[in-house]
N, C-alpha and C positions, 0 to 999 in steps of 0.2 A: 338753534333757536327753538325754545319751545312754545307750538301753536296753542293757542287760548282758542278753548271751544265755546261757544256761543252757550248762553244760559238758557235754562230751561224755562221758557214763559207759563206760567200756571195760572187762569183767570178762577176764583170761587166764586162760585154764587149761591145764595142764599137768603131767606126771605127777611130776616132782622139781623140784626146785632145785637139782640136783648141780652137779658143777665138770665143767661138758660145753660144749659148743656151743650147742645150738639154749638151753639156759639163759642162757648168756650172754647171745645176744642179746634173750634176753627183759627180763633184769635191764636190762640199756640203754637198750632201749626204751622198759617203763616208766619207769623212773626219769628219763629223758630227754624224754620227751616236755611241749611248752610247758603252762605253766597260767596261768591256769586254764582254759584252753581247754579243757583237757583232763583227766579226773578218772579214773588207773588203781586198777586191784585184783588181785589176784594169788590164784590158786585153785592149790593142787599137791593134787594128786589123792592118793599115796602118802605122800609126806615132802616137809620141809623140805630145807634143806642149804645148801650151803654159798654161793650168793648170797640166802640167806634176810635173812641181817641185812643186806647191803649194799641190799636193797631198802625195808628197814621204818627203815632210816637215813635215807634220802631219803625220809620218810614217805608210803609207799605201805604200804595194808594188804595184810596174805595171811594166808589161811586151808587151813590143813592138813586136809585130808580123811580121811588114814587108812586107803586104800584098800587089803584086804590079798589079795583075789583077783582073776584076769585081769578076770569081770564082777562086780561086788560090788554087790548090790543098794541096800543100806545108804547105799554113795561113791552111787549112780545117788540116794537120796532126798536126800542131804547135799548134794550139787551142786543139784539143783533148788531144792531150801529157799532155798540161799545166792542163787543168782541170781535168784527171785525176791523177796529181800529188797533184793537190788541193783537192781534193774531196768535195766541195762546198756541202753544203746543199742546196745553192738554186744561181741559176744563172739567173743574171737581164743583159739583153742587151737592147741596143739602139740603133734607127733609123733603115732604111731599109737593109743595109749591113751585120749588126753583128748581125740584130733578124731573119735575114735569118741561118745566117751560127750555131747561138746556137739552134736551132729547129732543123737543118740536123739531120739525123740520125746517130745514133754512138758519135755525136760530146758529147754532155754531157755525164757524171756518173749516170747510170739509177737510183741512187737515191737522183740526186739531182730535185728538183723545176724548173723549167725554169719561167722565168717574164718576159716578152715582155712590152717593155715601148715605146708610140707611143706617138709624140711628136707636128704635126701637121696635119692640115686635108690636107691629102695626093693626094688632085687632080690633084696631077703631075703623080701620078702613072700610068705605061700606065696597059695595060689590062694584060699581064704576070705577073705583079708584083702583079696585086693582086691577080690574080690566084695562083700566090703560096703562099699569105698572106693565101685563101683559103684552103690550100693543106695544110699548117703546122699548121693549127687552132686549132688541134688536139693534137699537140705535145708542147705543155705549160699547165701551171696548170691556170696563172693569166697574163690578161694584166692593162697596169697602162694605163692610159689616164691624159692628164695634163688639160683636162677641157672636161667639155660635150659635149660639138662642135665635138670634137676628138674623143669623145665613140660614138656619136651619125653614126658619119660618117665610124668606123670600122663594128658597128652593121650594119650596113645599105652595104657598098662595102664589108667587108671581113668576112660577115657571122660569126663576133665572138659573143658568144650571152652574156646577160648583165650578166648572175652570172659569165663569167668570168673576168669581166669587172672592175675595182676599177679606179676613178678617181680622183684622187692626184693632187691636182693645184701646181703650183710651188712656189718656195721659194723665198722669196725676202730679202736680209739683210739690216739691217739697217743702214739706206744711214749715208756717210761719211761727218762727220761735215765738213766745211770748216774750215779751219789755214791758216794762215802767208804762209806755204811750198804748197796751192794749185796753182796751173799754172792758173792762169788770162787770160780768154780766149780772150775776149774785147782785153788784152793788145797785149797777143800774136798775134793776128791779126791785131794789129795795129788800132784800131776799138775803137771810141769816149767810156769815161765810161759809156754813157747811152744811148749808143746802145741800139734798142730793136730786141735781135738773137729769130729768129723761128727755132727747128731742129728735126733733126732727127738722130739716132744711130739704127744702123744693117747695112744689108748684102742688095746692090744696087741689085736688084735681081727685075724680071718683075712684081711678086706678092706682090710685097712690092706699087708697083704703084707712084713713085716718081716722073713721069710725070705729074700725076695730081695736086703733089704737087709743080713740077716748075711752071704749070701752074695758080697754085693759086696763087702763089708769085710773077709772071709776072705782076698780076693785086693787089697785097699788095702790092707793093712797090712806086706803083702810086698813092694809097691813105693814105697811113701812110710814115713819115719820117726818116729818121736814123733807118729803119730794114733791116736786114740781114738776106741770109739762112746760115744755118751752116749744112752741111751733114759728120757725125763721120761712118765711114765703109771704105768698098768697095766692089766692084762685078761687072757683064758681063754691068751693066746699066752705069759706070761711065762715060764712054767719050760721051755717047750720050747726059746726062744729060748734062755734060759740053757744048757742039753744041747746046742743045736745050738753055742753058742757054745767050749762045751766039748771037745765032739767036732773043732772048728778048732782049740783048740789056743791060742784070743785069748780065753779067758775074763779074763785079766787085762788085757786091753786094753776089756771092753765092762762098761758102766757100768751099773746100774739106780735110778733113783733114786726111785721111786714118783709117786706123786701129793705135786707141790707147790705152792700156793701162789703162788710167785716163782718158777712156770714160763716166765713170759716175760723174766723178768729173767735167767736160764740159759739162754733161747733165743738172748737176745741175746748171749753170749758164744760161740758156735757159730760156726764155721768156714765152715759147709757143712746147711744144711737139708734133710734128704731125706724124699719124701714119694712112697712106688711103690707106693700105693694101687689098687687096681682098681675099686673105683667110691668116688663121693666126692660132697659136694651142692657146697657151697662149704667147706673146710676152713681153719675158723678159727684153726687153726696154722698152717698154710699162709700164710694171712694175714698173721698177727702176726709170722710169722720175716721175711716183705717189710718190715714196718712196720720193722723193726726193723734194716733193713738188711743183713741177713745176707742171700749167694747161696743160692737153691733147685734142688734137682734134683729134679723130679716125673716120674711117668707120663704115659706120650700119651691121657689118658681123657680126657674132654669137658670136664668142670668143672674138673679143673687148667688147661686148655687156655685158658679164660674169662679167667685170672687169670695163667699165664705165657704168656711169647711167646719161644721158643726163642733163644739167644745175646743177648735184650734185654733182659730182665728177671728172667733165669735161663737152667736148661740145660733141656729135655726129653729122653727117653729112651724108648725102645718098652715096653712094659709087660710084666713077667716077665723083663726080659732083664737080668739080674746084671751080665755083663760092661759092659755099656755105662753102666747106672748109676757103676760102677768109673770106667769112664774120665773120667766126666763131674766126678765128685769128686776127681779127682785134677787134672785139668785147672783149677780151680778153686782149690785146695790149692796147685797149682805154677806159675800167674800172678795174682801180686795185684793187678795193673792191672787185670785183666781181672774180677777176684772183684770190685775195689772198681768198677768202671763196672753189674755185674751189680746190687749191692747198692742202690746211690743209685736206679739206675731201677724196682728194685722199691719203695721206698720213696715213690717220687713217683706210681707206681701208683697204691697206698695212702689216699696224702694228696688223688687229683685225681679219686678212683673208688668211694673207698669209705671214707669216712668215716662216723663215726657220725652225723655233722650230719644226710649225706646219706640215711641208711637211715630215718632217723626223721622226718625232711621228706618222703618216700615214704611213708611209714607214716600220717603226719597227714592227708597230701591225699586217701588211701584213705578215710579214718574219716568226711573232712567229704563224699566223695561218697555215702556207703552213708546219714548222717545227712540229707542235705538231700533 
């Protein structure tokens, strides 16, 4: 008779479930990982959102915490309660809020694992937060890192040292054929079939650096015709970018579409994907515009660095510098042999690097070393 081993209890926690990054791949992970080997839950500190139901679809539970200030005593006894009603074997949190509050003392089951999963290179952090990235370094068994940039930069500010360190790149799914029922972006915007859209998808945020990308585009649209910007997000940069777009004089050439849904089905209809970030961990747009076969034009910072390889798999460009992001999308824009060799080899990137198979078969082999 063969004996059945008992599944591996894994509690997440994490401060939303919004339409972000580091959620995503949370939703994937859970939802993805084998069973019964494996038995997830899902903890959001604050709110729900919007991979809430994609995760309680593929019957994984989560429980909404409510949390409504930075330390909220209340979320600190509501998390305890919950995880020792679960008694997890191993608990994985995310970003800066919820891998503080699973390291607290008391808050986990002294036998479960703690996994801290650090998702970009965090030089927003002011000097208390990493002092107590510092302070609880001690109280985890493993941290994930989603690319080397990310470990590089924990070892170095929060003193975590590398055996505790595993670096797990993220998962990318494989991009959505286009059908008859995908939204025709061109159409929707009212915008000739052969338009040529330059864009960009994430969070309008000042390290994303979208001013250098209006600024390129102030001078693309003066030497190529019929292009557009398309910007799929939002965040604290929107209405600037709008003014600065306006002061150029191409407010009618740049697009704002907000937060959508069928952002990567939009993605996929883009020309030209630009990304002159100044710091980044692994950007999961960045990603999905590869997946999707669309050319990238990124910054020389580290973590794009990881994921393109200049004239191979996209273009790069020095960082802050307008003019040559320009050249780079135009060059692209004006050989399509050259867009379409760029496009296929990001895409196979994608498919031979970073698969969701791949992230969550890393993710598994973590769980059964911390269990055994």
């Amino acid at each position: 008779m063969t004996e059945t081993r008992p599944s591996i209890r894994i509690a997440y926690v994490i401060p939303t479930l919004d339409q972000s990054g580091a959620e995503r791949q949370l939703a994937l992970l859970a939802t993805q990982l084998p069973t019964p080997e494996f038995q997830p839950h899902v903890i959001a500190l604050n709110r729900g959102g919007y991979y809430e139901e994609q995760i309680r679809r593929h019957g994984v539970s989560v429980d909404i915490l409510q949390k409504r200030f930075r330390f909220d005593p209340l979320t600190y006894i509501r998390l305890r309660r919950r995880l020792r009603q679960l008694q997890p074997d191993i608990v994985q949190s995310f970003l800066f809020s919820a891998n503080t509050y699973a390291r607290l003392p008391g808050i986990c089951p002294a036998s479960a694992a703690i996994v801290v999963s650090e998702r970009c290179v965090d030089s927003w952090k002011s000097t208390w937060q990493l002092k107590i990235d510092r302070w609880l370094n001690n109280r985890m068994q493993a941290m994930t890192a989603n690319s080397e940039s990310v470990a590089t930069f924990y070892r170095a500010n929060a003193a975590v040292s590398s055996d505790r360190i595993r670096v797990i790149a993220n998962g990318i799914p494989t991009a959505p054929e286009q059908s008859s029922s995908t939204v025709s972006l061109r159409a929707e915007l009212k915008l000739p079939v052969d338009a040529k859209l330059v864009g960009f998808v994430g969070r309008f945020a000042k390290q994303k650096c979208l001013t250098d990308l209006m600024w390129a585009f102030q001078l693309l649209h003066q030497v190529i015709d019929n292009v557009f910007l398309i910007l799929v997000g939002d965040g604290p940069e929107r209405d600037d970018l709008a003014a600065l777009a306006r002061s150029f004089d191409c407010r009618d050439k740049v697009f704002f579409t907000g937060h959508r849904a069928d952002a990567v089905e939009l993605m996929a209809q883009f020309n030209v994907f630009c990304l002159p970030s100044s710091f980044e961990g692994m950007s999961n747009s960045l990603m999905e515009a590869m997946a999707c076969r669309v050319p990238v034009v990124v910054s020389d910072i580290p973590a794009n660095l990881e994921l393109v390889v200049h004239e191979q798999n996209g273009l790069v460009v020095p960082l802050g510098q307008g003019p040559e992001l320009t050249r780079a999308c135009q060059r692209i824009l004006t050989d399509s042999v050259f867009a379409e060799q760029l496009g296929t080899a990001a895409k196979t990137t994608m498919q031979t690097k970073h698969s969701v198979e791949r992230m969550v078969q890393q993710h598994a082999q973590l769980y059964r070393e911390l269990k055994s």
